[in-house]
GUMARPA-257887 format. One record per atom (N, C-alpha, C, O): z, x, y; residue in one letter. Coordinates in steps of 0.05 Angstrom, whole numbers, plus 5000, padded with zeros to 4 digits. Example, Ala and Ser with C-alpha at 12.3 -4.5 7.8 and 13.67 -1.06 7.14 Angstrom:
BEGIN
515652644886A/515652464910A/515652644934A/516952854934A/514252574955S/514352734979S/515752585001S/516152685023S/
% end
This chain:
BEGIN
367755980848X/368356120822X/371256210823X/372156300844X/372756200801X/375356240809X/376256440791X/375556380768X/377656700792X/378556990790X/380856920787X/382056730796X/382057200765X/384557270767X/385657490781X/384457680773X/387957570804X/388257720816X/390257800809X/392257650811X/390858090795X/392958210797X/394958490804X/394058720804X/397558420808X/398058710823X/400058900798X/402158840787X/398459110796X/399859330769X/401459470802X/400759490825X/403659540788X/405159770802X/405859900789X/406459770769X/406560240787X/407460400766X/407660680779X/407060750802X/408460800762X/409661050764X/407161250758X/405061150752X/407361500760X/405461740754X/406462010742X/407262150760X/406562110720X/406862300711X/405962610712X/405262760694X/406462680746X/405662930758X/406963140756X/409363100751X/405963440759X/407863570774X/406063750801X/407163860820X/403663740796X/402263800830X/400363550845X/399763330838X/399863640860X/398563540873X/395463530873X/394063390888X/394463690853X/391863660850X/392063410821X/389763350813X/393863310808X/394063140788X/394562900800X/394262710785X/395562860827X/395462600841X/392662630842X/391662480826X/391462730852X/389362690870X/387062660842X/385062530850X/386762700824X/385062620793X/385762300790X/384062130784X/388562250796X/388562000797X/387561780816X/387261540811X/386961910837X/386161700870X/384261820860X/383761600852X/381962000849X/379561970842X/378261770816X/376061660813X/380461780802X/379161600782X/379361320787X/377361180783X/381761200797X/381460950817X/378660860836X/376860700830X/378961060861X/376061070868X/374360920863X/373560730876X/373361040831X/370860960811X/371060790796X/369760800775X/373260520802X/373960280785X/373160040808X/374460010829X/370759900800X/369659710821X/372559520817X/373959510837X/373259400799X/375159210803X/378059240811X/379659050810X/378559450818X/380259600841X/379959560865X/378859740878X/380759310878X/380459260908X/382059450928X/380959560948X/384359470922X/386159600932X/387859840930X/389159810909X/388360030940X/390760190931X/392360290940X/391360450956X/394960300941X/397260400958X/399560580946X/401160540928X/398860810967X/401961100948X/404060970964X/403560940988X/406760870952X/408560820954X/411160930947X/411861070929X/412460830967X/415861050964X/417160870945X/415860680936X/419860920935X/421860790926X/421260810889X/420860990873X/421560540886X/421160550853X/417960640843X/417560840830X/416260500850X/413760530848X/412860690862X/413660740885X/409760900843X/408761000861X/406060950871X/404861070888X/405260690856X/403060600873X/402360310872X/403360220852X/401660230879X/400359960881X/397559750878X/397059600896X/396459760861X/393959700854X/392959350857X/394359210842X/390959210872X/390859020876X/388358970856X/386459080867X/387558860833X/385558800813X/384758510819X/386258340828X/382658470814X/380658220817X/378558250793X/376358350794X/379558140774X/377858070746X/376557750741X/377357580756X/374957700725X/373757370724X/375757230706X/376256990710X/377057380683X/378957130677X/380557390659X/380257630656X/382257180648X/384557360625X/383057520604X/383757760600X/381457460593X/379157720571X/378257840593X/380057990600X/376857840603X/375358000625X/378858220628X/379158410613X/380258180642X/382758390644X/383258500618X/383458750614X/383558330601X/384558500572X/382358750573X/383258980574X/379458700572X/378458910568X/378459110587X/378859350582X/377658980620X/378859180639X/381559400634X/381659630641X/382859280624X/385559420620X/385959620600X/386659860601X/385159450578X/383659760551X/382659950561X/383760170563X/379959900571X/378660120578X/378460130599X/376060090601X/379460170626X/379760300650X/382360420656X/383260650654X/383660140667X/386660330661X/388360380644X/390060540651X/388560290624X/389260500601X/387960840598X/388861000582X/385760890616X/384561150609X/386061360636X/385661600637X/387661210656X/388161310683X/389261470680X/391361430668X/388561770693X/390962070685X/392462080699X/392262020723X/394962170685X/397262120687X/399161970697X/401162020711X/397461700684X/399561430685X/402061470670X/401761540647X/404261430679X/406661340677X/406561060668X/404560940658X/409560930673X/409860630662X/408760430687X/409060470711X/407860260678X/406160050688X/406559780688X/406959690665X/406559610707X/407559380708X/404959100717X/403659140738X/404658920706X/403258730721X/403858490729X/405558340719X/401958450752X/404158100764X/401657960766X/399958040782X/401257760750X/398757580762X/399457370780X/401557230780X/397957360791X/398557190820X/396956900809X/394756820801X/399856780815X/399556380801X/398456200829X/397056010825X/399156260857X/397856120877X/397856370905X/399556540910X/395956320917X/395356580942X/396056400960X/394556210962X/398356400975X/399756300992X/398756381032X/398956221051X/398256521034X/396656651052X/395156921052X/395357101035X/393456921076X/391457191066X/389657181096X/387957011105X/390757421106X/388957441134X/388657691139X/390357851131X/385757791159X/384857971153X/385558031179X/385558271184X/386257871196X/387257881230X/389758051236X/391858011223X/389558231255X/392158391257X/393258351277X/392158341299X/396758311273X/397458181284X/399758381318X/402158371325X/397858481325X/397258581350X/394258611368X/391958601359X/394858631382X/393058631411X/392858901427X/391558911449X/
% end
C-alpha cells in the first residue's frame, strides 16, 4: 500500500513553558504523527506525518493541525522518493 510522507516544520507562538508543553501534548494525541523533534535554529520543531494519500492530508491538516496551540508559521515538504531509512545505529 503506498502513503504519503510528510515533514511540516514551523515555528511556535509561546511565551512559557507550560504553552510548549499543550503543544507536545496535543501532538502526542495525533496517530498520524510519527515523529517529533524541538529544534534549534530557524525551526522549532519537526513533525514526520504518514497519511494514505493527498485528501486523506488535506483533511488531516484542516482538522488536526490546523487546530495545534500555538502554532506559528508552518511549512510542508512531501517526500517524492525515500532514498534511505535504517533503524540500525551506527555505533557499537
Amino acid at each position: 500500500m503506498s502513503s504519503v510522507v510528510v515533514f511540516l516544520s514551523g515555528s511556535l507562538e509561546v511565551r512559557k513553558f507550560d504553552q510548549i508543553q499543550e503543544f507536545y501534548d496535543a501532538v502526542e494525541k495525533i496517530p498520524e504523527i510519527m515523529e517529533c523533534y524541538l529544534m534549534n535554529g530557524e525551526n522549532d520543531f519537526l513533525l514526520k506525518v504518514i497519511v494514505k494519500d493527498l485528501v486523506a492530508y488535506h483533511v488531516f491538516y484542516s482538522q488536526k493541525i490546523a487546530t495545534l496551540p500555538h502554532l506559528g508559521q508552518l511549512r510542508s515538504s512531501f517526500v517524492l522518493n525515500e532514498v534511505k531509512q535504517s533503524t540500525v545505529l551506527p555505533f557499537f
